[in-house]
C-alpha positions in Angstrom: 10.5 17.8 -16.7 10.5 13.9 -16.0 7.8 12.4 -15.0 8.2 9.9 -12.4 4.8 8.4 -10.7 4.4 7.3 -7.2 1.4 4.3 -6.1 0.8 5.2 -2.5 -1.0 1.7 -0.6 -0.8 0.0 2.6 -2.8 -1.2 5.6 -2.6 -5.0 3.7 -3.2 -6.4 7.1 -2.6 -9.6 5.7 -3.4 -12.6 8.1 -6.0 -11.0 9.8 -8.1 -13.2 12.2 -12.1 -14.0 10.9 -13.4 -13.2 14.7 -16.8 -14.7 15.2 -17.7 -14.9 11.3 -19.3 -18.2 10.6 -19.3 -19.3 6.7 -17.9 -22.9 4.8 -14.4 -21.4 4.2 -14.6 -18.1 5.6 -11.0 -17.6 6.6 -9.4 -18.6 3.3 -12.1 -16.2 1.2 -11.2 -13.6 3.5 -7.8 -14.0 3.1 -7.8 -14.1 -0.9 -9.9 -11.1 -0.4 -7.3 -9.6 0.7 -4.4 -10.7 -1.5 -6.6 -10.2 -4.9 -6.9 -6.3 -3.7 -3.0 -6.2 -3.5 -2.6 -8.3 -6.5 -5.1 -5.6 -8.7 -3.1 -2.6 -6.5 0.3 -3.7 -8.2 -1.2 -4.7 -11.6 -2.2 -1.4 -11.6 1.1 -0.2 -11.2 2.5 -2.0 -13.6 0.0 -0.8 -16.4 0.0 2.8 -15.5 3.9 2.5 -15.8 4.4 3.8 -11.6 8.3 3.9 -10.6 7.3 3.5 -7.0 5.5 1.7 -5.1 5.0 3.4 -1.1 3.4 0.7 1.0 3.0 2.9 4.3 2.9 0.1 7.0 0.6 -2.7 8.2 1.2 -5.1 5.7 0.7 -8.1 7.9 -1.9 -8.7 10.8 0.9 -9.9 13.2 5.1 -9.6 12.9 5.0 -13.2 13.1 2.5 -14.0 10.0 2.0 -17.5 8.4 4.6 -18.8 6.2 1.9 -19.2 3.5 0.9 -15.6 3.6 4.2 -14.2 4.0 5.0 -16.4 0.5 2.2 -15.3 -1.1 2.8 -11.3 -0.7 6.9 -12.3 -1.3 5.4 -13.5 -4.8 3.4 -10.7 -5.4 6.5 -8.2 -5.0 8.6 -10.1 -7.1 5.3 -8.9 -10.0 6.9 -5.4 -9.0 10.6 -6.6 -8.9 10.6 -8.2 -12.9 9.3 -4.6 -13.9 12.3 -2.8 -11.9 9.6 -0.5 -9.8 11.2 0.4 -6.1 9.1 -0.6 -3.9 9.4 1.6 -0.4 7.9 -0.5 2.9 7.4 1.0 6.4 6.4 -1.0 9.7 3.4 -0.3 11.1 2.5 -1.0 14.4 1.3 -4.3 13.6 4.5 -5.0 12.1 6.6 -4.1 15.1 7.8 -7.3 17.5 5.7 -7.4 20.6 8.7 -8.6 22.5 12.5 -7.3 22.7 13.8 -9.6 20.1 11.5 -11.1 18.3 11.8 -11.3 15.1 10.3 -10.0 12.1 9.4 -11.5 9.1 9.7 -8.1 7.0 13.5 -7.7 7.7 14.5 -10.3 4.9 14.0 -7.3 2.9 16.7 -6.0 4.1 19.0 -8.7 1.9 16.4 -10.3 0.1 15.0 -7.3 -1.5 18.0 -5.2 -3.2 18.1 -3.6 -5.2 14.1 -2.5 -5.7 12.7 -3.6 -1.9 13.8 -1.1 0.5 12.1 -1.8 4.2 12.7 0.4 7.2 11.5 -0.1 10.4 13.1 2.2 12.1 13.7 6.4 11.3 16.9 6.3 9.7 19.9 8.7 10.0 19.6 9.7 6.2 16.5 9.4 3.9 16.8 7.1 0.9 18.2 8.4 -2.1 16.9 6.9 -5.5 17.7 7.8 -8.5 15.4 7.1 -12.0 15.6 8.5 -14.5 18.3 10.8 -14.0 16.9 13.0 -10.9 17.1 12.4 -7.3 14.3 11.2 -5.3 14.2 11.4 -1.2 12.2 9.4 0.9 12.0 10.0 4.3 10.7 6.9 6.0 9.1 6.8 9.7 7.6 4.2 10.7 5.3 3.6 13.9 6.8 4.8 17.0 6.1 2.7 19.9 4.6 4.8 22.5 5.4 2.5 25.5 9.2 2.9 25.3 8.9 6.7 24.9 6.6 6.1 28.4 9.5 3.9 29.5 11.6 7.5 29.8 9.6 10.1 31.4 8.8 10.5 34.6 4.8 11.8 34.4 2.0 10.5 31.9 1.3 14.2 31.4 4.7 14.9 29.5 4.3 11.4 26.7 2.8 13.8 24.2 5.4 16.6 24.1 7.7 14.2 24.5 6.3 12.5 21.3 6.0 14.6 18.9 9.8 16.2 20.2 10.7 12.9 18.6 8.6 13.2 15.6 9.9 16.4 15.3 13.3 16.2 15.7 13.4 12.9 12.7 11.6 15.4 10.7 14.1 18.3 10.9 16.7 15.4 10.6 15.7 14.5 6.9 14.9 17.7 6.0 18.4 18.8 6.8 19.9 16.0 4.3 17.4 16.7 1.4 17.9 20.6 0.4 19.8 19.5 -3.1 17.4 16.8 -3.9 15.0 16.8 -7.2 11.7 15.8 -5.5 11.3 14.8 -1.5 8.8 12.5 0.2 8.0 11.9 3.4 6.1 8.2 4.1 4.8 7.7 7.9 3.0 5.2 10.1 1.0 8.0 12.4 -1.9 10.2 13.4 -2.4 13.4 11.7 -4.3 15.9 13.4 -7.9 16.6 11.4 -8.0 13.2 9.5 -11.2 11.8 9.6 -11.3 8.2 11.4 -14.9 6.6 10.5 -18.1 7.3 11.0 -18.5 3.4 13.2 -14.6 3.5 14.5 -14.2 4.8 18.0 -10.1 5.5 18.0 -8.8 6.3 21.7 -4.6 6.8 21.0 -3.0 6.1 23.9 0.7 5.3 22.0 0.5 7.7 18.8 -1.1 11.1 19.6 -2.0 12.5 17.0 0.4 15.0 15.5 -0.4 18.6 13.8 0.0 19.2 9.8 2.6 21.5 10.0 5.2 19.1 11.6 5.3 17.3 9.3 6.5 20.0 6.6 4.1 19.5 3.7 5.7 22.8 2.5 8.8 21.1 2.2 7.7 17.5 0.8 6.2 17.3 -2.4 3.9 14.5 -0.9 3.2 13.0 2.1 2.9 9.2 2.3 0.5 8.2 5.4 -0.9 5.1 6.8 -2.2 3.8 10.0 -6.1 5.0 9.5 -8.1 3.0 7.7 -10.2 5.9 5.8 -8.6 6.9 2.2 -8.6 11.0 2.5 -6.5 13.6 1.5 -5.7 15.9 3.8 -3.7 18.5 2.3 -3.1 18.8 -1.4 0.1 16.5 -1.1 -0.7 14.6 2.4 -2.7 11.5 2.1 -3.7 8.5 3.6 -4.0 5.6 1.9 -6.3 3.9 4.0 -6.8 -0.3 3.6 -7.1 -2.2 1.2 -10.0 -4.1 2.1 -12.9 -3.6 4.7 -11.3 -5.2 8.0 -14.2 -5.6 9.8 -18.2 -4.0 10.1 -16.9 -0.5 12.0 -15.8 -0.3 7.7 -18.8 -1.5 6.1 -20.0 1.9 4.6 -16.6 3.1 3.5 -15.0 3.2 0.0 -11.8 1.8 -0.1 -9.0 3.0 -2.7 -5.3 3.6 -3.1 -3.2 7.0 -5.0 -1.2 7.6 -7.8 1.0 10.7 -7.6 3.0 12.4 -10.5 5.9 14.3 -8.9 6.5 16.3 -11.9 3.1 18.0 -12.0 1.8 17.6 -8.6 -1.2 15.7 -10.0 -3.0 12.9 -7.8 -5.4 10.6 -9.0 -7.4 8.7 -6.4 -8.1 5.1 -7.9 -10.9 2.6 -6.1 -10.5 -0.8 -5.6 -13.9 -3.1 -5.4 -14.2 -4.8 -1.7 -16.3 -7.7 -0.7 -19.9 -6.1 0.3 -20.5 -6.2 4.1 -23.7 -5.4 5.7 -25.0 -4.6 9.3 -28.9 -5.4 9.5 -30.6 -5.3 12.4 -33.7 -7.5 13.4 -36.5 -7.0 15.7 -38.4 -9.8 17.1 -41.5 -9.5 18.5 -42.6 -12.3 21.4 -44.3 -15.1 20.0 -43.1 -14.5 16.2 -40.5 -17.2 14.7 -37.0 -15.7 14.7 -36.7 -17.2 11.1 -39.7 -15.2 9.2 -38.6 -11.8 10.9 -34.7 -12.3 9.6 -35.9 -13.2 6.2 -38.3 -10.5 6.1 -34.8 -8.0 6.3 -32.4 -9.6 4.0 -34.4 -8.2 0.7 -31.5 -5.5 -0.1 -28.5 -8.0 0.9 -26.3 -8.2 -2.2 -24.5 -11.6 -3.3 -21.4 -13.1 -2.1 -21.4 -10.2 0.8 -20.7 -10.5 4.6 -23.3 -9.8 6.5 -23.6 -8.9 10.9 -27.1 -9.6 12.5 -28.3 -7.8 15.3 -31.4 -9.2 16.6 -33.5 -8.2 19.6 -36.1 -9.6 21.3 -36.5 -11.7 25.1 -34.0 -13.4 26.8 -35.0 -16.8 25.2 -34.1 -15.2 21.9 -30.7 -17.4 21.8 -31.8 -20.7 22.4 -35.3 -20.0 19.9 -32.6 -18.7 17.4 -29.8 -21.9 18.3 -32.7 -24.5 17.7 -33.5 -23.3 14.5 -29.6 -22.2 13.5 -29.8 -25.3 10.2 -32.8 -23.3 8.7 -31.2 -19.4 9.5 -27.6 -21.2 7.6 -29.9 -22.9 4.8 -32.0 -18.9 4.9 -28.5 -17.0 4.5 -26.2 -19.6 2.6 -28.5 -20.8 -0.5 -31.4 -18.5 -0.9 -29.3 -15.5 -0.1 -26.2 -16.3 -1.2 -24.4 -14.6 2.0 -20.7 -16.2 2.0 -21.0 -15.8 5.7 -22.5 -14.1 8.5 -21.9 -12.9 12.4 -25.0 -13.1 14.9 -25.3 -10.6 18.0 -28.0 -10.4 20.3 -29.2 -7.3 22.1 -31.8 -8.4 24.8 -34.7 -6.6 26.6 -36.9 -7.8 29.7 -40.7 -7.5 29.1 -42.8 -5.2 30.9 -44.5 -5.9 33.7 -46.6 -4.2 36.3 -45.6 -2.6 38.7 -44.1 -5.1 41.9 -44.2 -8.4 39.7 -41.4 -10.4 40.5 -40.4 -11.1 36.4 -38.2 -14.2 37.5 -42.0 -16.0 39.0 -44.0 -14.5 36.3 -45.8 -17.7 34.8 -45.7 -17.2 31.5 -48.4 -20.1 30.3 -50.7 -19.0 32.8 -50.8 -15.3 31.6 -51.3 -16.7 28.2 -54.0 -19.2 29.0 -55.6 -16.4 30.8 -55.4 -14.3 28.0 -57.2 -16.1 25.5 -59.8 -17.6 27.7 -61.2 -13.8 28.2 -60.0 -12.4 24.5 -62.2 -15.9 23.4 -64.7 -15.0 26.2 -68.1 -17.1 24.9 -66.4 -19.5 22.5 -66.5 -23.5 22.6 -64.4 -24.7 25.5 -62.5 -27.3 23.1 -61.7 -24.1 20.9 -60.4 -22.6 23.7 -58.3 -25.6 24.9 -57.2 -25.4 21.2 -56.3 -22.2 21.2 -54.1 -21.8 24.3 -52.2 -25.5 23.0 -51.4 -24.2 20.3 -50.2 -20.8 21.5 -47.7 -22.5 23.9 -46.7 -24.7 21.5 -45.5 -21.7 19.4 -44.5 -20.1 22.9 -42.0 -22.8 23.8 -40.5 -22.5 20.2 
C-alpha cells in the first residue's frame, strides 16, 4: 500500500498583539517566536518526507495582517512549494473579514498558490481531489462558520444551535456523498467538538460555534479528522485531532505543551511531535505593609527560567502601585539583567487593612497609629530612640 503522510498544524496566529507585556523588543521576539515554530513545523515536514501539509485555520491574528508578516509566512510556504508538498489552508475565525467586503489577505492563494497551495474559506460544493502517488486523496475543507449570519436568519436565539449544526451537518453529508470511490478521505475543520478539553486557565463561552458532537462529523467515514480552533493539542478519537497552536498565545497557556501531528494514511499511524515554546510563568507576590515591594518580588523569582515571559501578580495596600511605580528602574534592572526575563506583565490585586470595628479607614491616620505603636512596644526606652525609631519607620512607611 502507499504510504502518503499528512502534517496536521495551525492556530499560527501570526500578528498577534503583545497586550500589556513590557520588555526592549518585545513585539518583534514575540513575533519571531512565532514564525521560528512554523519555520521548525515545515522543516519537519520536509525531513520526514510529509506530502501534506493541513494548516486548520488561524494562521494570522487579523484578515488584514502586516505586509511584513504576511511576506514572511508567503516565504516560508514557498520552503513547502520547492519540495512539491500540498499544502491544504482553512480560514479560521480570525481569518474571516469583519466587514461584508473586506478583503483578505489569504485569498491570493487562490492564484498565487497553484498548483501545491489550496485555500478555502468557504465549504465548497466538492471536496478537493489530489492525487500522489497514484491514489486519490479527499479533503473536505470547512472552515469557521460565522455564527452571526446564521443568527441573521432565524427568528428566536433558542433555534441558532440546531440551526447550526443543520449546516454543519448538511456540508458533511455533502462531501461524504462525493467521496465513496476515493482511496483515503479527510475531513479538515475550524470548530468545536464536543468533549475536547479547552485548558485548565481558559474560560471558553461559544456564543457563534457551539460545539458540535463526534459523530457528525463521521470519523467512521474519514480516515482522519483535521481540527483547529482550540488551542490544546489532544486527540480525540483515534483519527480526530486537534492540532492546537503553535506557540503559547498568552498566560491562560502557560502550563500547556504545545505540538503538531504527523499521520500515515496507509497504516492509520499518528505520531504526536512537540515543538519547544518560549517559557512563560505566572508568579504571584504577597506584600506585606511596610516591606519593600522589591525584596518580596526577588525573593519569588528563584525557579524563573532564562529568556522566559513572566506575569506578576502582587498584592498588598492600595499604595502598592505608586510604592511599586517609584521603584519600577530597580524591578526592570531585578527582572532584565539578574534574571534574564525578556519581559514581563504587572497586575495588582488590592486589599483594605483591617480595622476595628466603626473606623472610618479613609480618616485613619496612619503616622499616628505608628508613632503610637512604638512609643508603647518601646515603653521605657530613651526618648531620642524613640523619636528615632518612629522617623525611621515612616520614612520606610512613605516608601
Amino acid at each position: 500500500m502507499t504510504r502518503i503522510k499528512v502534517l496536521h498544524t495551525g492556530d499560527f496566529h501570526i500578528g498577534i498583539p503583545v497586550v500589556g507585556i513590557k520588555g526592549k523588543g518585545i513585539r518583534e521576539i514575540r513575533r519571531n517566536d512565532i514564525l521560528n515554530n512554523i519555520k521548525y513545523i515545515f522543516n519537519t515536514a520536509i525531513k520526514e518526507e510529509v506530502d501534506i501539509v493541513i494548516i486548520s485555520g488561524d494562521i494570522f491574528h487579523s484578515p488584514t495582517p502586516k505586509p511584513d508578516d504576511f511576506i514572511m509566512f508567503d516565504n516560508l510556504l514557498r520552503m513547502l512549494e520547492e519540495h512539491k508538498i500540498h499544502i491544504v489552508i482553512i480560514a479560521g475565525n480570525h481569518d474571516r473579514p469583519r466587514a461584508r467586503g473586506e478583503y483578505n489577505y489569504l485569498e491570493i492563494y487562490k492564484w498565487r498558490g497553484r498548483p501545491y497551495i489550496h485555500y478555502f474559506h468557504t465549504p465548497q460544493e466538492k471536496p478537493l481531489v489530489l492525487n500522489i502517488k497514484g491514489a486519490n486523496i479527499g479533503i473536505a475543507p470547512i472552515p469557521y462558520i460565522i455564527g452571526k449570519i446564521i443568527r441573521a436568519h432565524i427568528r428566536r436565539m433558542s433555534e441558532f444551535r440546531s440551526k447550526y449544526l443543520e449546516i454543519i451537518n448538511s456540508i458533511v453529508n455533502q462531501y461524504i456523498n462525493n467521496m465513496k470511490n476515493l482511496d483515503y478521505k479527510i475531513l479538515v475543520g475550524h470548530l468545536t467538538v464536543e468533549g475536547a478539553t479547552i485548558g485548565p486557565r481558559i474560560r471558553y463561552i461559544s456564543y457563534d460555534d457551539p460545539p458540535i458532537p463526534k459523530r457528525m462529523l463521521r470519523p467512521d467515514f474519514f480516515d482522519y479528522i483535521a481540527l483547529g480552533h482550540i488551542h490544546k493539542p489532544q486527540k480525540l478519537n483515534g483519527n480526530m485531532c486537534y492540532s492546537g497552536s503553535v506557540e503559547k498565545i498568552d498566560f491562560s497557556e502557560e502550563i500547556e505543551d504545545k505540538s503538531f501531528w504527523i499521520f500515515n494514511l496507509a497504516d492509520g499511524t499518528i505520531k504526536e511531535y512537540p515543538i519547544k515554546c518560549r517559557p512563560m510563568k505566572t508568579i504571584e507576590v504577597n506584600i506585606p505593609p511596610l516591606t519593600q515591594p522589591i525584596s518580596a518580588v526577588e525573593s519569588s523569582l528563584s525557579n524563573v527560567p532564562n529568556e522566559s515571559i513572566i506575569r506578576l501578580i502582587l498584592r498588598g495596600e492600595t499604595g502598592l502601585v505608586r510604592r511599586i511605580l517609584e521603584k519600577i528602574d530597580a524591578l526592570e534592572n531585578l527582572l532584565f539583567n539578574r534574571f534574564k526575563v525578556i519581559g514581563y506583565k504587572l497586575e495588582f490585586e488590592y486589599y483594605t487593612p483591617v480595622t476595628p470595628r466603626g473606623m472610618d479607614v479613609e480618616r485613619v491616620d496612619f503616622s499616628k497609629i505608628l508613632s503610637e505603636y512604638i512609643r508603647s512596644r518601646y515603653r521605657g526606652r530613651k526618648a531620642e530612640v524613640i523619636d528615632k525609631a518612629i522617623k525611621y519607620g515612616l520614612e520606610m512607611f512613605e516608601k
